[in-house]
Backbone as CSV, one residue per row, in Angstrom:
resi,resn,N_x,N_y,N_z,CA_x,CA_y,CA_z,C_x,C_y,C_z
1,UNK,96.891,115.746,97.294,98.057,114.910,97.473,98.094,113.860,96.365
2,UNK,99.209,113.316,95.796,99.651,112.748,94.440,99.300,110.991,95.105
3,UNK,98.165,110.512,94.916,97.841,109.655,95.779,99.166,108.228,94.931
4,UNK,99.109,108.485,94.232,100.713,107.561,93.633,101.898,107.423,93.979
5,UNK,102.269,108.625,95.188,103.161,108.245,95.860,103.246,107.729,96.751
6,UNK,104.443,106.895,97.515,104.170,105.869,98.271,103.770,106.794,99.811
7,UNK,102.745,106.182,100.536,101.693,106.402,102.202,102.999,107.110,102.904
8,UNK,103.970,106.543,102.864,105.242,107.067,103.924,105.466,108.677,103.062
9,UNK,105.363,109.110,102.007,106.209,110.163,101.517,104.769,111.306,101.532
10,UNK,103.553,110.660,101.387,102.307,111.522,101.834,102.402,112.066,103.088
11,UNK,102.523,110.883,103.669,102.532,111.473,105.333,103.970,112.468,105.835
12,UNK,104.976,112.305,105.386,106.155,112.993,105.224,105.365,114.870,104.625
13,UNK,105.061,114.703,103.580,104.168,115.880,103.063,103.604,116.742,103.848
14,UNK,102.246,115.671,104.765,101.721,116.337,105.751,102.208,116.662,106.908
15,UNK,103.362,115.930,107.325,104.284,117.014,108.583,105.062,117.988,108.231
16,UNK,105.633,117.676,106.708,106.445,118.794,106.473,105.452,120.368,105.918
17,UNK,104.467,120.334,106.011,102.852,120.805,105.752,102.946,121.921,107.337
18,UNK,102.875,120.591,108.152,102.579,121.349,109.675,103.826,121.999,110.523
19,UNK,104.772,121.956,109.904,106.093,122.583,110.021,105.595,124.114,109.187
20,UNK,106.088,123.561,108.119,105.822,125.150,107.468,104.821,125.963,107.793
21,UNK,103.501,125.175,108.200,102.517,126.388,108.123,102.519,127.110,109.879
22,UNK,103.556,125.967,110.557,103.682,126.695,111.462,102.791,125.920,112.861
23,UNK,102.314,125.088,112.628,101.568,124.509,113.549,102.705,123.728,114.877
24,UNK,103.326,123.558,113.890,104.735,122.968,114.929,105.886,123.637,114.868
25,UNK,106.428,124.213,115.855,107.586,125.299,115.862,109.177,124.654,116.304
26,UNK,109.831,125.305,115.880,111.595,124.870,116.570,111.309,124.955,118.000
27,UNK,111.472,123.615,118.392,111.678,123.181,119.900,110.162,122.212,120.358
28,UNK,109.738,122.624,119.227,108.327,121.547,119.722,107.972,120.421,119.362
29,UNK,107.433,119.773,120.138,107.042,118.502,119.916,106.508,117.883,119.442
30,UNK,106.470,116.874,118.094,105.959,115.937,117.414,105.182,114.922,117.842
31,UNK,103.748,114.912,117.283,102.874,114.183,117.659,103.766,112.332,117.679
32,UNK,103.060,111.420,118.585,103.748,110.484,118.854,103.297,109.673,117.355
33,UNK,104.587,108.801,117.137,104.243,107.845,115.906,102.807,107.139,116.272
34,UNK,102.542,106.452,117.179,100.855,106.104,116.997,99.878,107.181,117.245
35,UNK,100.274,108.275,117.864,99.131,109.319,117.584,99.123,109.875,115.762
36,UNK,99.778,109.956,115.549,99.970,110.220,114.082,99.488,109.366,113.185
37,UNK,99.627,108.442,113.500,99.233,106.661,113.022,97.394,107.247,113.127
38,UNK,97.348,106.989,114.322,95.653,106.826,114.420,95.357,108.435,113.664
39,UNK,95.429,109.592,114.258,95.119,110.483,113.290,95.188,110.579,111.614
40,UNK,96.124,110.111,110.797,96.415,109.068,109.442,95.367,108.216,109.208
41,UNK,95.218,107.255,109.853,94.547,105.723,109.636,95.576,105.606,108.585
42,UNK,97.362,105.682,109.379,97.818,104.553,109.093,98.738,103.529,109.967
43,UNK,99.729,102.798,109.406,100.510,102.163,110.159,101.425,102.538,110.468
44,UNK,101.679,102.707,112.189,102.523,102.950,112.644,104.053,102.885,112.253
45,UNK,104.460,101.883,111.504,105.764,101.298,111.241,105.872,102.910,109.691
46,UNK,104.681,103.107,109.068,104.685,103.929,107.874,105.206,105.438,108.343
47,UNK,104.080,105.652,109.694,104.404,107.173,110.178,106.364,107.415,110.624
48,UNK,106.671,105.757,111.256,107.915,106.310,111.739,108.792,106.104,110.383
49,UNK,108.497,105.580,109.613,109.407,105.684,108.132,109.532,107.295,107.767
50,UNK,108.009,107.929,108.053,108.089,109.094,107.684,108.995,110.130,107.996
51,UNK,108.840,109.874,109.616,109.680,110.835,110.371,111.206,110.665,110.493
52,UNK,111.523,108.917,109.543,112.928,108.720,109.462,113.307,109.590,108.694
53,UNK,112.421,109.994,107.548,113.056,110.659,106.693,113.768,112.555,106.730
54,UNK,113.158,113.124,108.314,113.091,114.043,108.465,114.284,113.841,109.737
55,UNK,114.168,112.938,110.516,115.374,112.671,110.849,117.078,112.851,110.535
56,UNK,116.515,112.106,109.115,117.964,111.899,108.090,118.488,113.323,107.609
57,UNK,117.577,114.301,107.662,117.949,115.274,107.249,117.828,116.546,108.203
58,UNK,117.912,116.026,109.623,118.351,116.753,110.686,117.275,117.887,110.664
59,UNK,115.909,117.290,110.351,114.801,118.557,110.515,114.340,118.034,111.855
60,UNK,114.119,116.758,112.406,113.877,116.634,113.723,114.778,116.146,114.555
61,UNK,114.763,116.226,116.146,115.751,116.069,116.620,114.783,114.862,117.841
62,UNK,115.692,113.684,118.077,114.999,112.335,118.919,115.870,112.676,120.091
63,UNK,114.593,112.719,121.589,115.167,112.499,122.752,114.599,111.415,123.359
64,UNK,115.834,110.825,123.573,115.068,109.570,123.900,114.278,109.283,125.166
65,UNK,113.702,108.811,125.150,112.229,108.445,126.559,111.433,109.686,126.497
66,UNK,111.242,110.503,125.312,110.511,112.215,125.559,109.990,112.115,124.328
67,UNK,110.326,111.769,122.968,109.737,111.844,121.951,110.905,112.324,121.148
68,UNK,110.030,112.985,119.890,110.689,114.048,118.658,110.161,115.271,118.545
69,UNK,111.136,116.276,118.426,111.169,117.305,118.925,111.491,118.108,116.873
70,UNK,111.039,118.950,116.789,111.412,120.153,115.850,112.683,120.440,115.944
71,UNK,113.649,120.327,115.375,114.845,120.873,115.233,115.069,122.691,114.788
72,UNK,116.244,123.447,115.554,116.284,124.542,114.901,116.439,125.084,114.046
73,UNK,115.774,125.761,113.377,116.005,125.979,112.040,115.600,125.550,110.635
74,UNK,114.464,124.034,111.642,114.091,122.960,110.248,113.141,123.880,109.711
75,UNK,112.245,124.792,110.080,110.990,125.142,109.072,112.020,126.182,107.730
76,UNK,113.411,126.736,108.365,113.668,127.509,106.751,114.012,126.633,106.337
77,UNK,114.565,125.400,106.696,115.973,124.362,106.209,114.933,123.491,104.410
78,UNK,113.979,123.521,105.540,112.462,122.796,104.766,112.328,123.771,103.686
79,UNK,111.794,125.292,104.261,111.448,125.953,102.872,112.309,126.271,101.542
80,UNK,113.590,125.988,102.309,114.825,126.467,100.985,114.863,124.797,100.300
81,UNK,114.862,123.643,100.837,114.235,122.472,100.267,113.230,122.812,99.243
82,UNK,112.051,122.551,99.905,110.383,122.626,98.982,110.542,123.511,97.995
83,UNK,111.521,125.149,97.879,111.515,125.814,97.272,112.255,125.365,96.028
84,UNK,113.435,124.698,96.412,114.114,124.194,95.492,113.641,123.045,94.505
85,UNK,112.780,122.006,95.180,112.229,120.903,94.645,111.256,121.745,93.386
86,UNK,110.458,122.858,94.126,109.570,123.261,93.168,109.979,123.669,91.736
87,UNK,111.127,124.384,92.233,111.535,125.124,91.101,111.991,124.170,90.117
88,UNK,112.788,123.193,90.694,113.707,122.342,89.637,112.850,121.172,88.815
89,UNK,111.722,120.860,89.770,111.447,119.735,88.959,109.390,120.031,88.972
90,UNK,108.821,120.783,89.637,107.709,120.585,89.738,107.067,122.212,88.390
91,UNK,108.091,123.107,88.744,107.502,124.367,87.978,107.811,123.834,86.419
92,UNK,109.292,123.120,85.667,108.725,123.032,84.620,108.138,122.055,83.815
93,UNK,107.566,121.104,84.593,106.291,120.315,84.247,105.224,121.565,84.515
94,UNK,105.128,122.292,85.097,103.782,123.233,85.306,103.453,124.245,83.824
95,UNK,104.709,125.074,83.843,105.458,125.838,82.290,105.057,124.940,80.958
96,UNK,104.981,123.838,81.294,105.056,123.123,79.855,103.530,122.657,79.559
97,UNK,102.283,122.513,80.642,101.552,122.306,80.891,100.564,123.889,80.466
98,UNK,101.193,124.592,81.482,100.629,126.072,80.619,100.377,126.040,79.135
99,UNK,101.496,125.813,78.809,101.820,126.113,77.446,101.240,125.451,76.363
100,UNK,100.964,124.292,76.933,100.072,123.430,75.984,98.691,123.890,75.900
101,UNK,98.318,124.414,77.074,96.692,124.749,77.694,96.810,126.272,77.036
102,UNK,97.467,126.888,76.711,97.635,128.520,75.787,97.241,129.451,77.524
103,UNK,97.480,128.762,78.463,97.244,129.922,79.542,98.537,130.798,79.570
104,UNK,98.128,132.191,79.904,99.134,132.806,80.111,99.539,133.688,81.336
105,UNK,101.177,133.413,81.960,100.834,133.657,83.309,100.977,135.055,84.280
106,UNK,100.534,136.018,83.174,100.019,136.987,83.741,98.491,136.897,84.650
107,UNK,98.075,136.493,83.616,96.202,136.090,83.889,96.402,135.482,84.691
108,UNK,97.163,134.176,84.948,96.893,133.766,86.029,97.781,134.036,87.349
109,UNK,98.369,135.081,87.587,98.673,136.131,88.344,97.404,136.876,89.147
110,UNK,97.233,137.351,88.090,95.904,138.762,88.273,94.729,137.582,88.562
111,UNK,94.857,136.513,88.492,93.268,135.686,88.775,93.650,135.065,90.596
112,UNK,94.945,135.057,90.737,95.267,134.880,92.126,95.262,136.140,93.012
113,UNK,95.802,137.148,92.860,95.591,138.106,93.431,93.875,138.740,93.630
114,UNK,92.648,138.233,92.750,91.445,138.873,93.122,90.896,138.150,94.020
């Protein structure tokens, strides 16, 4: 994790982490902002910044007096996101980085696949 970005957008990372990999499904329930907090070691006020942000973009859904809940549809809504972020801004800093390093990305194809 890019420890330079700001605690709220890490922790954002790591739920949007436990979404995708599936640990939390459409219709299920989100650990509580201080359980998340204490599991973190961080501040509560940080975790719910986090989950504002997933809010805002209608990946979770708030019932009130019950918690936050997985919204339908957020784990593709997320991957066509992350997919997009990657491509646009993270792969060609990666491409240009190759390129300086003379790797080439066949090899490192065939070095992931063994």
């Amino acid at each position: 994790m890019n420890e330079e970005r700001p605690v709220y957008l890490r922790l954002r990372d790591r739920i949007a982490a436990m979404i995708l990999d599936g640990q939390v499904r459409d219709g299920d329930p989100l650990p509580s902002v201080r359980s998340l907090a204490a599991d973190f070691g961080a501040n509560p006020l940080t975790v719910a910044k986090a989950y504002q942000t997933f809010q805002e973009e209608g990946l979770v859904v708030v019932k009130r007096g019950v918690g936050m809940f997985v919204a339908a549809g957020a784990a593709d809504r997320l991957r066509a996101s992350e997919r997009k972020d990657f491509l646009e801004r993270r792969w060609p800093r990666i491409v240009s980085h190759m390129r300086r390093l003379g790797l080439d990305a066949q090899d490192l194809v065939e070095r992931a696949l063994t």
